[in-house]
N, C-alpha and C positions, 0 to 999 in steps of 0.2 A: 616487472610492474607489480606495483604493490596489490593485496588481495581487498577486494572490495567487500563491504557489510553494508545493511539495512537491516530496517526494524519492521515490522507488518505486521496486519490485523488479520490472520486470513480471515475469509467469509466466506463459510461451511455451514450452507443453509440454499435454498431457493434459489435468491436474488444472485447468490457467489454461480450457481449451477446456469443460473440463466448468463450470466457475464463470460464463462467458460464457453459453453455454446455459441455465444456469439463470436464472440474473440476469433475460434474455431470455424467459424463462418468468415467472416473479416479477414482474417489474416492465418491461412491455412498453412504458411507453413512456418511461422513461427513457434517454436518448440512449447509444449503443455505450460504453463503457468496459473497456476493456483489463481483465484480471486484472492483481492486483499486488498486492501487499505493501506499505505505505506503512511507510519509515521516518519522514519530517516531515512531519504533516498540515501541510494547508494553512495559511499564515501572507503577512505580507508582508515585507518583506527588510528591515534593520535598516542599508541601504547601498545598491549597485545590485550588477547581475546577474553583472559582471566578479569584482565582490570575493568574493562569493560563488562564483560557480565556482572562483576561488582556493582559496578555503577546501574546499571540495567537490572537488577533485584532490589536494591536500595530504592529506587525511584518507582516501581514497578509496584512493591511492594506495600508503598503508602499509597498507591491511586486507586480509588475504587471502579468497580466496575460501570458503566453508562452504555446506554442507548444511540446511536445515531440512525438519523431518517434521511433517506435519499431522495436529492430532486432531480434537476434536470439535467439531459445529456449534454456534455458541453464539449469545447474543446480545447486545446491551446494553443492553436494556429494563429499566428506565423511562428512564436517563439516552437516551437519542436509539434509533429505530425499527430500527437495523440489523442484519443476520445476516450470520455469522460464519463461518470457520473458522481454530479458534486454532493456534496454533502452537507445538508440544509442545518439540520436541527444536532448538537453537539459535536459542531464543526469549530466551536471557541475551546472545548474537550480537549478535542483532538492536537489542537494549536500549541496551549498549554502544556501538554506532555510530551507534544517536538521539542516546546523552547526548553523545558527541562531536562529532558534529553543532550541537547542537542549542547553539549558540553564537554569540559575532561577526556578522556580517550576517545569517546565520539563525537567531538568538537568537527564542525567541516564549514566551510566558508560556502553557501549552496548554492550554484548555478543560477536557479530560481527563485522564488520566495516559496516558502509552504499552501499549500492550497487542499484542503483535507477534499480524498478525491476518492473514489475507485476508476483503477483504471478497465478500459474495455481492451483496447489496444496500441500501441503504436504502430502508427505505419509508414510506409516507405518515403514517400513525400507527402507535399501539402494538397496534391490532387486528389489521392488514394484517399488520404484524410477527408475532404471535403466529401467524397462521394458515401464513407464509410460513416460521417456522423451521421448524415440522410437517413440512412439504414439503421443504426442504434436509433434513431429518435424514433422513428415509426416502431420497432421492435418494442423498445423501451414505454410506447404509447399500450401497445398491446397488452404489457406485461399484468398479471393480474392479479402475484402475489404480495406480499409484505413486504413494503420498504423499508424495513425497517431492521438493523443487525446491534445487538448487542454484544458491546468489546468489553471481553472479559480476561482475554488471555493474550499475550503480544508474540511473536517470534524472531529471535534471531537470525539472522542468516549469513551465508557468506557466498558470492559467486563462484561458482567454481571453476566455468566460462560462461563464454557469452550468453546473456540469457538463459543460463542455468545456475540456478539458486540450489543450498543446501540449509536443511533447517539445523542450528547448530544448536538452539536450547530455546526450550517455553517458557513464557516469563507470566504468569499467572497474575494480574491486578491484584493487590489484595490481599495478597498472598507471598512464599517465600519460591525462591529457586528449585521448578522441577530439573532434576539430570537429565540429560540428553537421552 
């Protein structure tokens, strides 16, 4: 089976600290995962890794840095078990830099449509789900920090297995190709 990539925001901040904690609460024995923002869900490359980080510095490079504000906890039930927090205000951002992306060696026909999101968790079925959004939204009520994260830098990645990512190169907005 061919190896899977995605593109992410992590969010290494508060709000990223508060969505780990939970996750961690929620779904304890799913393996550590970073907060993040996924521009390109997972797909597999339409080329090899070279040409693609090509493409991914190129694009990368001309986007400037933005702001996104998070709102409410959502979910995607019935389509797949997971809860949410969507992303209100430079969620057209976010969009724009899928669709351009989302081309040439990382061309993927996507299961879904885009939905600029942070994920909290997925989980087992659609019950776990329902009981787990309950608990993000009261959580999420609580929360008392900054909604707010600025994407400045993107990450490559590659699966290594299941639910284990590896970060493979920082793609800096802005900016040119940091090495791995």
């Amino acid at each position: 089976m061919p190896s899977r990539y995605a593109l992410v925001a992590y969010v290494n901040s508060p709000v990223g600290e508060f969505v780990e904690n939970l996750r961690r609460e929620l779904h304890p024995d799913l393996p550590h995962l970073a907060a993040h923002i996924t521009l390109l869900p997972p797909r597999p490359l339409c080329g090899n890794e070279n040409d693609a980080l090509h493409l991914l510095a190129r694009v990368c490079g001309q986007a400037e840095p933005f702001e996104v504000a998070l709102g409410d906890v959502q979910s995607f039930i019935p389509g797949t078990p997971t809860i949410y927090i969507r992303v209100v205000s430079g969620a057209a951002r976010l969009q724009e830099l899928h669709d351009q992306l989302n081309r040439e060696q990382l061309w993927c026909s996507e299961e879904w449509a885009y939905i600029p999101h942070l994920t909290i968790a997925k989980m087992a079925n659609p019950q776990s789900a329902e009981e787990a959004l309950k608990i993000s939204r009261e959580r999420w009520r609580q929360y008392a920090g900054s909604r707010r994260i600025v994407i400045d830098r993107l990450t490559f990645v590659r699966e290594q297995e299941q639910n284990h990512w590896v970060d493979l190169a920082p793609l800096p907005l802005g900016g040119s190709l940091v090495s791995p």
